[in-house]
C-alpha positions as CSV (number, residue, x, y, z in Angstrom):
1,X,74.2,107.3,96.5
2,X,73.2,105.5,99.9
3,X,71.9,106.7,102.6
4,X,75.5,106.0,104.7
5,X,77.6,107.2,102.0
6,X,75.2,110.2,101.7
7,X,75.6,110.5,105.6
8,X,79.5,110.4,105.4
9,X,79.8,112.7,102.7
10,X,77.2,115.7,104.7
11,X,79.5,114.8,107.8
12,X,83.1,115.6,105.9
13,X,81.7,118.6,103.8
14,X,80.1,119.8,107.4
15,X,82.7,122.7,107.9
16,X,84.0,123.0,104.7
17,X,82.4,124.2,101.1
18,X,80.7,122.0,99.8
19,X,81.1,120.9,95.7
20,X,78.1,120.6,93.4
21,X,75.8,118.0,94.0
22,X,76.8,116.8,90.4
23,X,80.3,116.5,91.0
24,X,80.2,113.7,94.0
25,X,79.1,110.2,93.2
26,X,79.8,106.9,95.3
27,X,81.2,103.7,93.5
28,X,83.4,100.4,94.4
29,X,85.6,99.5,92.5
30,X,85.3,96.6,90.3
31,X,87.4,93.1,90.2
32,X,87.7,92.9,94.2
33,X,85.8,96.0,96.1
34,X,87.0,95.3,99.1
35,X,91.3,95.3,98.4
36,X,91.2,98.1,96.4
37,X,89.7,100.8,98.3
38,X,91.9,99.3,100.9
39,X,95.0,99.9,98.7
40,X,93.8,103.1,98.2
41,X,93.5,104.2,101.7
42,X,97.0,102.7,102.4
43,X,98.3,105.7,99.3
44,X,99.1,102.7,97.3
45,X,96.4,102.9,94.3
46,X,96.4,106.5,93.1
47,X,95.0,105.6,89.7
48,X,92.0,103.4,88.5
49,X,90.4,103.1,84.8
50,X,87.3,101.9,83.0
51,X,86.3,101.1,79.6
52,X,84.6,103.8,77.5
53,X,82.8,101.5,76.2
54,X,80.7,101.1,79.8
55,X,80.1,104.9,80.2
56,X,79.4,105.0,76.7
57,X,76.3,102.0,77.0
58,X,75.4,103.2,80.5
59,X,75.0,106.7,79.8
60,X,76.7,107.7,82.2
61,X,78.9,111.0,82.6
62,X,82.8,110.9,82.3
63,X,85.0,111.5,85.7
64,X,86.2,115.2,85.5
65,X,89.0,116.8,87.6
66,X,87.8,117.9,91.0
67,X,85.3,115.0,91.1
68,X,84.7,113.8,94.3
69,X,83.7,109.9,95.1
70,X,83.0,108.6,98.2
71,X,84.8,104.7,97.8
72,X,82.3,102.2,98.7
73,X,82.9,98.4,100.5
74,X,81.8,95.4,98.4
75,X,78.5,95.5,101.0
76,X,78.0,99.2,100.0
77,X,79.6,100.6,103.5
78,X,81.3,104.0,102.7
79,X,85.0,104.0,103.7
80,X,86.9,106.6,102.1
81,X,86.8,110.2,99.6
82,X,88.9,110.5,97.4
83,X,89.2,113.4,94.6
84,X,90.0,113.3,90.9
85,X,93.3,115.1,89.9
86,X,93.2,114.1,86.2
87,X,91.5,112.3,83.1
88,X,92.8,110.9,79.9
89,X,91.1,108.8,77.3
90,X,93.6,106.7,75.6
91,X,93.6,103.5,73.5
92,X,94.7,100.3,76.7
93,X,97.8,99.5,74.8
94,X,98.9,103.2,75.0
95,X,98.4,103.1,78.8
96,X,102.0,104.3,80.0
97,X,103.7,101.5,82.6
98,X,103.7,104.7,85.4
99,X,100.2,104.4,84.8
100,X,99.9,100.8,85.5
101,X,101.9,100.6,88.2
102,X,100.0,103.8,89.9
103,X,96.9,101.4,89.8
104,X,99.2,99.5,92.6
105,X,97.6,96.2,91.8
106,X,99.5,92.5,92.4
107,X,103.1,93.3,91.9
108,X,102.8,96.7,90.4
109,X,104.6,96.1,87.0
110,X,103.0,96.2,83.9
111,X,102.5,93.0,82.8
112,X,100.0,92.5,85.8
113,X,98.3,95.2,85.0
114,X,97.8,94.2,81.5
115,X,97.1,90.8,82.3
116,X,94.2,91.5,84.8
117,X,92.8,93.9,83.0
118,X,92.7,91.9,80.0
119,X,90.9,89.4,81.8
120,X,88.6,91.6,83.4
121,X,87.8,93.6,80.2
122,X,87.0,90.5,77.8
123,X,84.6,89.2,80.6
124,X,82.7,92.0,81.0
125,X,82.5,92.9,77.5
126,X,81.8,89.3,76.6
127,X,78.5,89.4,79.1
128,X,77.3,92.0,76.5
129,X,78.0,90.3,73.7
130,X,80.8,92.6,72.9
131,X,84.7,91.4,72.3
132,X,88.1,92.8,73.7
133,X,90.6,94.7,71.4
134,X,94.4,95.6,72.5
135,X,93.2,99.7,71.9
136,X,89.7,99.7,73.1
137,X,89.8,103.3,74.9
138,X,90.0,103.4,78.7
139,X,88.8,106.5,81.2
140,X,92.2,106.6,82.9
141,X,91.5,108.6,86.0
142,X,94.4,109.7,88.9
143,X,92.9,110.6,91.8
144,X,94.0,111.9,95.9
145,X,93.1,110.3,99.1
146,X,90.8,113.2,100.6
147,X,89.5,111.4,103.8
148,X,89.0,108.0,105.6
149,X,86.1,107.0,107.4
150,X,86.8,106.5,111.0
């Protein structure tokens, strides 16, 4: 975490109580940073997922309700919190269309969704050498709008 995301987050948690240090991280989100935590500060994207796959190779830990991230800007400029609500692992072609469209991405139906995230998925497995399948498993996470930087 940055120092201005780290600065935000002390500012927010000032009068309230304050979660474990291991359940707040700051992130941006992938494809195009910048529209997407705007979509999410306008209550359009609720949902956002990732392949296991990347967790997996990066060690890194699985989201977990009542998560907190702070929602960071394509030049790493906190803008928003937001808090998980709920996880599911589940194989990308199981990924209901409610799902997909909660992502609010392009035209919100699922054939965007599946379209882009093909893309996006057989690229970035593809820099590592790795290929994309129809059911490789996805971190499916729905998450609330907690606060917007002002």
């Amino acid at each position: 975490m940055n120092e201005a995301a780290q600065s935000y987050l002390d500012q927010f948690w000032q009068s309230r109580n304050k979660p474990k240090p291991d359940k707040v991280s700051a992130w941006q989100f992938g494809a195009d940073p910048d529209h997407l935590a705007q979509l999410v500060m306008d209550g359009i994207k609720t949902a956002t997922c990732s392949g296991l796959i990347f967790y997996e190779l990066e060690n890194e830990p699985l989201p977990s309700v009542d998560d907190y991230s702070i929602i960071l800007s394509s030049k790493d400029e906190p803008l928003a919190i937001i808090r998980t609500s709920d996880v599911k692992i589940m194989p990308m072609n199981e990924v209901p269309e409610e799902f997909a469209i909660a992502e609010g991405e392009g035209d919100r139906t699922y054939q965007y969704w599946k379209d882009v995230h093909v893309e996006f998925f057989t690229e970035e497995l593809g820099k590592l050498g790795l290929e994309f399948a129809e059911d490789m498993k996805l971190v499916c996470e729905r998450f609330e709008l907690v606060d917007i930087k002002e």
